[in-house]
GUTORDREN-223359 format. One line per field, with one value per residue (C-alpha): residue number from 1; residue in one letter; x, z, y. Coordinates in steps of 0.5 Angstrom, whole numbers, padded with zeros to 4 digits, m for minus. Each point is the difference from the previous one (the first is absolute). Example, Ala and Ser with C-alpha at 12.3 -4.5 7.8 and 13.67 -1.06 7.14 Angstrom:
nr	[1_2];
rest	[a_s];
u	[0025_0002];
w	[0016_m0002];
v	[m0009_0007];
// end
This chain:
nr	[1_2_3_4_5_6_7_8_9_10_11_12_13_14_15_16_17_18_19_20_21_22_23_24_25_26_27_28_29_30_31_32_33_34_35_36_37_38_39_40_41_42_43_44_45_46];
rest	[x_x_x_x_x_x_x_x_x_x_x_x_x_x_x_x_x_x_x_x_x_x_x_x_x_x_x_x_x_x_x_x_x_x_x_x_x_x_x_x_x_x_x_x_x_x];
u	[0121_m0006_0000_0007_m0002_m0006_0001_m0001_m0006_m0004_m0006_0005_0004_m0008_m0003_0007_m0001_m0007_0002_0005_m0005_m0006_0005_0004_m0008_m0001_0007_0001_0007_0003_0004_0008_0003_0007_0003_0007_m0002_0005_m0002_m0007_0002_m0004_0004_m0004_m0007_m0003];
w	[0046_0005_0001_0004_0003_0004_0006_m0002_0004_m0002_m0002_m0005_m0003_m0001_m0004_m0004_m0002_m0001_m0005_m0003_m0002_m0002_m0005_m0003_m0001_m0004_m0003_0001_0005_0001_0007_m0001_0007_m0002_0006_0000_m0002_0006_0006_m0002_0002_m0003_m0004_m0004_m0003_m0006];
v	[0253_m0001_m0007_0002_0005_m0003_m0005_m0008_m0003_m0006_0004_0004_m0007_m0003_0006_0000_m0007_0000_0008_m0004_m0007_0005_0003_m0007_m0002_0006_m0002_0008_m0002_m0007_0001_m0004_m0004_m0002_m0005_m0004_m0007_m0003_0004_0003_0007_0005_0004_0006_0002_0003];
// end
């Protein structure tokens, strides 16, 4: 998997953002976040 291979930065969750935006415009991807409604915690992504 090479999203877990490369290091986190700013500039990296920025340009994954904006990918994941372009592609659910062109309704090629829909990105899913699953979080716990009591505590907000993030639990998953598609």
């Amino acid at each position: 998997m090479k999203w877990a291979q490369e290091k986190h930065t700013e500039y990296n969750s920025e340009l994954g953002v904006r990918e994941a935006h372009i592609k659910f415009l062109s309704r090629e991807n829909l990105r899913l976040l699953v979080f716990l409604k009591d505590t907000g915690q993030f639990m998953e992504a598609s």
